[in-house]
VODO-46057 format. One line per 8 residues: number of its first residue (from 1); their letters; for each residue x, y, z of N, C-alpha, C, CB. Coordinates in Angstrom, 3 decimals. Glycine has a CB too. Layout:
// VODO-46057
NUM> a> X,Y,Z,X,Y,Z,X,Y,Z,X,Y,Z; ...
//
This chain:
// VODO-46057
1> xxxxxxxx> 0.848,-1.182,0.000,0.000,0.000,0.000,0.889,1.239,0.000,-0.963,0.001,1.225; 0.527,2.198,-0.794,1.644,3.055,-1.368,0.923,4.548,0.026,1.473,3.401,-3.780; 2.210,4.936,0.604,1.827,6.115,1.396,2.469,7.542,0.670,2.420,5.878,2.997; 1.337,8.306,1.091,2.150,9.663,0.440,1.611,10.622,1.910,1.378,10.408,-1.606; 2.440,11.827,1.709,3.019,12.707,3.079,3.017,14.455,2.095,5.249,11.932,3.798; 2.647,14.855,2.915,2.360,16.276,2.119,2.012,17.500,3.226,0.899,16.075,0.984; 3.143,18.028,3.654,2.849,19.443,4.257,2.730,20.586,3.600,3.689,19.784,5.054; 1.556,21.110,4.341,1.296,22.886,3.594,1.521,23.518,4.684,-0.375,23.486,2.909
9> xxxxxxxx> 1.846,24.300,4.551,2.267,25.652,5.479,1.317,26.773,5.872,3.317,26.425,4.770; 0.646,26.616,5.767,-0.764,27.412,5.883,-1.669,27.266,6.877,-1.547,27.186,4.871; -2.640,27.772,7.084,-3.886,27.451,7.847,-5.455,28.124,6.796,-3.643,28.366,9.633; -6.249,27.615,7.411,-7.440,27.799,6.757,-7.721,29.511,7.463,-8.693,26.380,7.163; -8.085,30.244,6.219,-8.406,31.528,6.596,-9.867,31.454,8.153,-8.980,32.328,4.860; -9.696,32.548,8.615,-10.629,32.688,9.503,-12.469,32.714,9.337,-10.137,33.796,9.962; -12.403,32.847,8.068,-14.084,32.496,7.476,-14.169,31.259,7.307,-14.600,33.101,6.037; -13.457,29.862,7.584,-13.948,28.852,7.231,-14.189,28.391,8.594,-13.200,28.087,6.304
17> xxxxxxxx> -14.142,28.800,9.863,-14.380,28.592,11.145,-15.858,27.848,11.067,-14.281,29.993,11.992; -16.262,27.066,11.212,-17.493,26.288,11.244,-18.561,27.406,11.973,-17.263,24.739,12.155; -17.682,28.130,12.955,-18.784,28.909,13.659,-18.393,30.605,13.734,-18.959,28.225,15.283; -18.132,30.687,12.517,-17.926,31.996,11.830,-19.264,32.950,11.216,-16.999,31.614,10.638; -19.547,33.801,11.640,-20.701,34.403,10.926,-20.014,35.211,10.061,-21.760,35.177,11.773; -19.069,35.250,8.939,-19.000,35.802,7.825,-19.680,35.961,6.671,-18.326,35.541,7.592; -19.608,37.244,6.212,-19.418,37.587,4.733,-19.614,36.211,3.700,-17.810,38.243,4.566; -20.221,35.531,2.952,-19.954,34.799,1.690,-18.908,34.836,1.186,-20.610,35.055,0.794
25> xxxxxxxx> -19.183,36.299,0.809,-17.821,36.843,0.111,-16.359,36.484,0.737,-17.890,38.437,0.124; -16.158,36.621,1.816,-15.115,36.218,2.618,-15.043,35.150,2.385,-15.116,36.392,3.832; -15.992,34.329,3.065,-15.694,32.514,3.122,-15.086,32.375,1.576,-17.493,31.269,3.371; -16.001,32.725,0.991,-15.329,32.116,-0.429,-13.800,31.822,-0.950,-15.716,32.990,-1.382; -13.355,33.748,-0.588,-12.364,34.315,-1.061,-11.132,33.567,0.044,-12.626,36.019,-1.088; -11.559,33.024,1.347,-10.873,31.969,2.098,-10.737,30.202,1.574,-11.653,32.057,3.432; -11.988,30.190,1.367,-11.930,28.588,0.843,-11.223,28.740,-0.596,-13.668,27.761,0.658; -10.853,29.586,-1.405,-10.308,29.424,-3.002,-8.718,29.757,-2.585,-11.129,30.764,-4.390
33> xxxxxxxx> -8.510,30.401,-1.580,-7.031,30.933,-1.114,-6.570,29.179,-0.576,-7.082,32.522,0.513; -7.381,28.966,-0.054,-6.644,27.789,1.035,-6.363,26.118,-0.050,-8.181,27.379,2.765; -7.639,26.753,-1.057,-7.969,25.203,-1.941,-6.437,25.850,-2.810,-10.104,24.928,-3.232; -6.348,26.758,-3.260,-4.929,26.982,-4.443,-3.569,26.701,-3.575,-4.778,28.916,-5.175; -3.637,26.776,-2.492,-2.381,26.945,-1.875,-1.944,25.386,-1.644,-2.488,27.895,-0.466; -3.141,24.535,-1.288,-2.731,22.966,-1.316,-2.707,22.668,-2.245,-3.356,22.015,-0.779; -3.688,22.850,-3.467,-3.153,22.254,-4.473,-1.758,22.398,-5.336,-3.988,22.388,-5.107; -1.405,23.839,-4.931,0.245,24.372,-5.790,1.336,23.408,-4.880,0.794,26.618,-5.503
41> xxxxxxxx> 1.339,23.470,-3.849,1.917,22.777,-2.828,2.670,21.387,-3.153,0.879,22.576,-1.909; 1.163,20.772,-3.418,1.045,19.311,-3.310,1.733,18.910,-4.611,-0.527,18.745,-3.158; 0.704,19.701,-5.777,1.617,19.648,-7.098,3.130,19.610,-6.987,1.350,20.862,-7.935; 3.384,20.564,-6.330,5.125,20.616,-6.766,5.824,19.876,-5.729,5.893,22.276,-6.803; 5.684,18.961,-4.359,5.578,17.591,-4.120,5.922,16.468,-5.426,4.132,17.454,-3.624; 4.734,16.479,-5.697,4.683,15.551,-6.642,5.448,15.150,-7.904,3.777,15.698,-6.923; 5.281,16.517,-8.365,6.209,16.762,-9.615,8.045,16.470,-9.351,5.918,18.539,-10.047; 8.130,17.044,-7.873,9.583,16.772,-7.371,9.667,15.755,-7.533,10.040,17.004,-6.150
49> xxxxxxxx> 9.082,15.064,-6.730,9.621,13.523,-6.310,9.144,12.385,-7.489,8.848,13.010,-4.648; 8.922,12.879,-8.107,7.991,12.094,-9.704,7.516,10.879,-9.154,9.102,11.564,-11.350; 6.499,11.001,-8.700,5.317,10.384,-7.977,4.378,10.049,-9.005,4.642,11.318,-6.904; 4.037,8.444,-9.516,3.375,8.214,-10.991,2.165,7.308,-10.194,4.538,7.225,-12.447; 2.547,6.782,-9.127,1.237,5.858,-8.835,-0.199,6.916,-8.506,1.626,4.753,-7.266; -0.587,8.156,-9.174,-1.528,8.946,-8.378,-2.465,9.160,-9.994,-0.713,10.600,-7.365; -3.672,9.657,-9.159,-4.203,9.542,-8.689,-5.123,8.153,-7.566,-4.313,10.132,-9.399; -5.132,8.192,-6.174,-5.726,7.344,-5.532,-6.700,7.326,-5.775,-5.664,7.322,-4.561
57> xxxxxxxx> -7.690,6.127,-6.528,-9.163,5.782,-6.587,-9.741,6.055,-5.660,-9.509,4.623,-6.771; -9.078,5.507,-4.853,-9.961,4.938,-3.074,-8.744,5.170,-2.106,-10.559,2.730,-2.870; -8.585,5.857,-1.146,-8.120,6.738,-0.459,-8.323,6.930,1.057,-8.448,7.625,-1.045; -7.134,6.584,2.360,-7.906,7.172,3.590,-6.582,8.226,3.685,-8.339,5.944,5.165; -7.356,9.167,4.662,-6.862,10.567,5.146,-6.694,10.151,5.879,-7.389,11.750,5.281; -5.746,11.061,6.997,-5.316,11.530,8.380,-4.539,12.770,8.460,-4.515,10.521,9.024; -5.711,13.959,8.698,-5.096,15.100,9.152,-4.291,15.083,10.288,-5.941,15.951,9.337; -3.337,16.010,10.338,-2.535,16.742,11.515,-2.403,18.520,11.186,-0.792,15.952,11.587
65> xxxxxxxx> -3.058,19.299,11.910,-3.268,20.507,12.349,-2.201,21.436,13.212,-4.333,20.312,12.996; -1.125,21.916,12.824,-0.629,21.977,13.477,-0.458,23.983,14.038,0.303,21.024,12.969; -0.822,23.766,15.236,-1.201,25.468,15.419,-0.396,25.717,16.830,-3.226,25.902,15.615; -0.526,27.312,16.861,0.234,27.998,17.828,-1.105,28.575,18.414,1.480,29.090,17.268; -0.723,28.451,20.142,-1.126,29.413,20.612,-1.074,30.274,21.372,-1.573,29.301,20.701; 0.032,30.802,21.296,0.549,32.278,21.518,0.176,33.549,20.632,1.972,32.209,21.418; -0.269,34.335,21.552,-1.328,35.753,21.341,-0.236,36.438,20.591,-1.983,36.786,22.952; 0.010,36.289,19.181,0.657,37.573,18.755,0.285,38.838,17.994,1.482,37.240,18.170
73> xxxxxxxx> -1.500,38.742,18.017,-2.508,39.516,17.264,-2.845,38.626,16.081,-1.975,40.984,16.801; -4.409,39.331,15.875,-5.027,38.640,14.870,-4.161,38.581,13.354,-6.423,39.332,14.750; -3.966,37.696,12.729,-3.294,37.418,11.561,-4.122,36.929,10.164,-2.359,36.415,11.977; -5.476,36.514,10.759,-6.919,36.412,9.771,-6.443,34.517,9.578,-6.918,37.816,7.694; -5.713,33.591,10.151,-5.978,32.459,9.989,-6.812,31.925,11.373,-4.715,31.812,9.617; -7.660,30.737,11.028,-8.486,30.066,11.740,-7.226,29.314,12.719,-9.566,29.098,10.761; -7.747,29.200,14.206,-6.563,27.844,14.905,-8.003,26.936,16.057,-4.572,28.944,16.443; -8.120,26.432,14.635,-8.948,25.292,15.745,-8.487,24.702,17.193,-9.087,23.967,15.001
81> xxxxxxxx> -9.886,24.938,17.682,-10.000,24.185,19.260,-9.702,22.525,19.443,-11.671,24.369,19.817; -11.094,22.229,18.462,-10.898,20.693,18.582,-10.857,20.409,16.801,-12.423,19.766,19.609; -10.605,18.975,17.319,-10.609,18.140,15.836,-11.660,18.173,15.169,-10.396,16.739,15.865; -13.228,18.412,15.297,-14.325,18.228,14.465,-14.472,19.782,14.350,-15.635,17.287,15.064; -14.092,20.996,14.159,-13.902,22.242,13.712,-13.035,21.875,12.898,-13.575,23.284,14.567; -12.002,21.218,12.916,-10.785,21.386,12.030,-11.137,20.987,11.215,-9.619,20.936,12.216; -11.813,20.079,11.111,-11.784,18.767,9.635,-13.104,19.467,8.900,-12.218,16.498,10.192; -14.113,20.275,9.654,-14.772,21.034,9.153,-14.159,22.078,7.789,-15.180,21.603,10.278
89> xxxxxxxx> -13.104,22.915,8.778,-12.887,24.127,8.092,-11.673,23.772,6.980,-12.493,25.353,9.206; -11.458,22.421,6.850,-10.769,21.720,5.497,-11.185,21.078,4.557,-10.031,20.963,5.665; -12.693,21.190,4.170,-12.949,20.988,2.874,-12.531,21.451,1.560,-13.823,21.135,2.869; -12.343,22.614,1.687,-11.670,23.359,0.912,-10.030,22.846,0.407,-11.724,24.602,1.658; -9.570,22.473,1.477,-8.250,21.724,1.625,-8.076,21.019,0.794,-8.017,21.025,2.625; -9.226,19.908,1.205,-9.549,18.540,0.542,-9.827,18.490,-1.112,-10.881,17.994,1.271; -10.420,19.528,-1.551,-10.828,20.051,-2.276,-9.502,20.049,-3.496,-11.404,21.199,-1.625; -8.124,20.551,-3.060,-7.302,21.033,-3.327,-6.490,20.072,-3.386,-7.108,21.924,-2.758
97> xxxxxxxx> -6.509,18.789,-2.752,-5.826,17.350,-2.641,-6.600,16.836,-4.573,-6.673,16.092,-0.679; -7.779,17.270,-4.569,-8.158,16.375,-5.711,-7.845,17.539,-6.974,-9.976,15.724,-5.584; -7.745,18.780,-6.844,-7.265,19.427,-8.212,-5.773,19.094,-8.255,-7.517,21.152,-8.310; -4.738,18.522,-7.189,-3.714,18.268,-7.311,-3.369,17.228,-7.956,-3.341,18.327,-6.461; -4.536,16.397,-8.126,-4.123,14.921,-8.733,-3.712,14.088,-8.148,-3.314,14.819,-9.546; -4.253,14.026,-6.407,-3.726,12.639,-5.623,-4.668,12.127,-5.681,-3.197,12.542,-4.227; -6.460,12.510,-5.599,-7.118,12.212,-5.305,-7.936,12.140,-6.532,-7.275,12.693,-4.361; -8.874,11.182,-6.253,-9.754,10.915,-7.700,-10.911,11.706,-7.370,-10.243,9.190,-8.114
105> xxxxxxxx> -11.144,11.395,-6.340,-12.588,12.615,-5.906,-12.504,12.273,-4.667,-14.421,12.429,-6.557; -13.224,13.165,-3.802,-13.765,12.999,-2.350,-14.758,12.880,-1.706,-13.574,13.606,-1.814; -15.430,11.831,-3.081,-16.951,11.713,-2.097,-16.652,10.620,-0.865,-18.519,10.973,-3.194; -17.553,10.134,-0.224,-17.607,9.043,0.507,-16.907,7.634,0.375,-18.700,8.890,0.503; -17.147,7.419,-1.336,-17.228,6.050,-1.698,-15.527,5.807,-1.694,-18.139,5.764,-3.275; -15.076,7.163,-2.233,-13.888,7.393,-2.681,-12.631,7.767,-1.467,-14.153,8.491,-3.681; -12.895,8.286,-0.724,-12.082,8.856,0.363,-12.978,8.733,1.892,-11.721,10.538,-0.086; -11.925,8.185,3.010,-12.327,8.217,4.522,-11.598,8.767,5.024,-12.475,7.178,5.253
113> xxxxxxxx> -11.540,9.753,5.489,-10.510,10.611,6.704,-10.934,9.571,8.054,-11.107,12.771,7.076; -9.991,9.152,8.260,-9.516,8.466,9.392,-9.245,8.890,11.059,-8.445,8.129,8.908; -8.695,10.049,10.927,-7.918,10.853,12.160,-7.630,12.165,11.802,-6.521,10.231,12.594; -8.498,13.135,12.358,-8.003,14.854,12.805,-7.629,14.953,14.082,-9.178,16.047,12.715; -6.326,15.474,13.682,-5.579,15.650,15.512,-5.246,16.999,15.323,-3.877,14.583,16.101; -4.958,17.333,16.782,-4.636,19.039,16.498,-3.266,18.931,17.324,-5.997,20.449,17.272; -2.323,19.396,16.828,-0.882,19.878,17.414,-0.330,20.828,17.418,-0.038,19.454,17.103; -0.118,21.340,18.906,-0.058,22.507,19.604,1.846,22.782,19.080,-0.585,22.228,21.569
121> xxxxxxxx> 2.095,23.842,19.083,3.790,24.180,18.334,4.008,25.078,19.244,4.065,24.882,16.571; 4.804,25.566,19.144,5.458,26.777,19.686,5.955,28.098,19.038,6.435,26.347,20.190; 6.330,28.436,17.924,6.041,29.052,16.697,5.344,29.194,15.562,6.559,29.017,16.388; 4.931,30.452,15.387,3.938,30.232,14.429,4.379,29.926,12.690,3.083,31.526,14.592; 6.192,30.152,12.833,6.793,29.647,11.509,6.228,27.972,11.341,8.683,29.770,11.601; 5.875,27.174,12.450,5.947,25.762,11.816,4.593,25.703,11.649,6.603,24.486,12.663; 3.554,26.016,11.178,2.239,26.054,11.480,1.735,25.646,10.258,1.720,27.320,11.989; 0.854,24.804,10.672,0.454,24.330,8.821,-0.851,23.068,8.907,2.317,23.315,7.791
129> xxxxxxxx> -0.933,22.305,7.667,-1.380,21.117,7.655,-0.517,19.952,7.205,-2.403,21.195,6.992; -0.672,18.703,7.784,0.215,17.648,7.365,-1.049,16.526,6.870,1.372,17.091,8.751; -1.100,15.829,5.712,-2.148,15.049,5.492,-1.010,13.693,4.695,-3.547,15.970,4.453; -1.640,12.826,5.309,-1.114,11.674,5.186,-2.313,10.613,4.356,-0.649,11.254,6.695; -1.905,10.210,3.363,-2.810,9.853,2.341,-2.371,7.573,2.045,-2.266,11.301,0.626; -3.112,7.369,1.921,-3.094,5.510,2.167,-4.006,5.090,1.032,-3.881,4.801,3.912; -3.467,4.747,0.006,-4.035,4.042,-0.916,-4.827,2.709,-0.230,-2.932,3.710,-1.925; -6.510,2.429,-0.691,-7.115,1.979,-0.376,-7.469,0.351,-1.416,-7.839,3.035,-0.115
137> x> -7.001,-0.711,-1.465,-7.376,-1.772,-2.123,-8.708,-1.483,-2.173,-7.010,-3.031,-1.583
//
């Protein structure tokens, strides 16, 4: 079973907060920022390491979240509390796994996220998402 490993450096803008009363406009202009940034990411991953077994038909996830929380003023990214906010405010993410070409799609049939964990850092330089991807027989 072929594993692939893929950090983004990012966080999901602050409109994708599950319990955000934003703007549309915002959410949007958050979910298309966050979906381009994994997919450029992941792409050039891929392209590096010339990675040919992809797209995964059938697919499990396991997020890792990795956030700071030290007050250094608002910066407009989301830092989830718990794991079912997080995996919420990463559809968009997910989204961005399948314009990259790991993923064949992300409905149900096709992809199971397995595990959202959240990991606490100490700088906000290491802050990001780590998604760990498991080809599914």
């Amino acid at each position: 079973m072929a594993i692939k490993r893929f950090f983004v450096p990012t966080l999901p803008g602050s409109a994708l907060s599950p319990n955000a009363r934003k703007h549309w406009s915002a959410k949007a202009r958050d979910a298309k920022q966050l979906r381009t940034e994994v997919a450029v990411t992941v792409l050039s991953v891929v392209r590096q390491q010339g990675w040919q077994d992809l797209p995964f038909s059938k697919a499990r996830l396991e997020i890792e979240v990795r956030v700071c929380r030290k007050k250094l003023g608002a910066d407009g990214y989301y830092r989830p509390r718990d794991e079912d906010n997080a995996q919420a405010s990463l559809k968009s993410a997910i989204d961005g796994l399948v314009d990259a070409g790991v993923l064949a799609d992300d409905t149900a049939k096709q992809l199971r996220i397995t595990k959202t964990t959240l990991v606490e850092i100490e700088t906000r330089s290491l802050e990001g998402i780590e998604f760990t991807l498991g080809e599914v027989a």
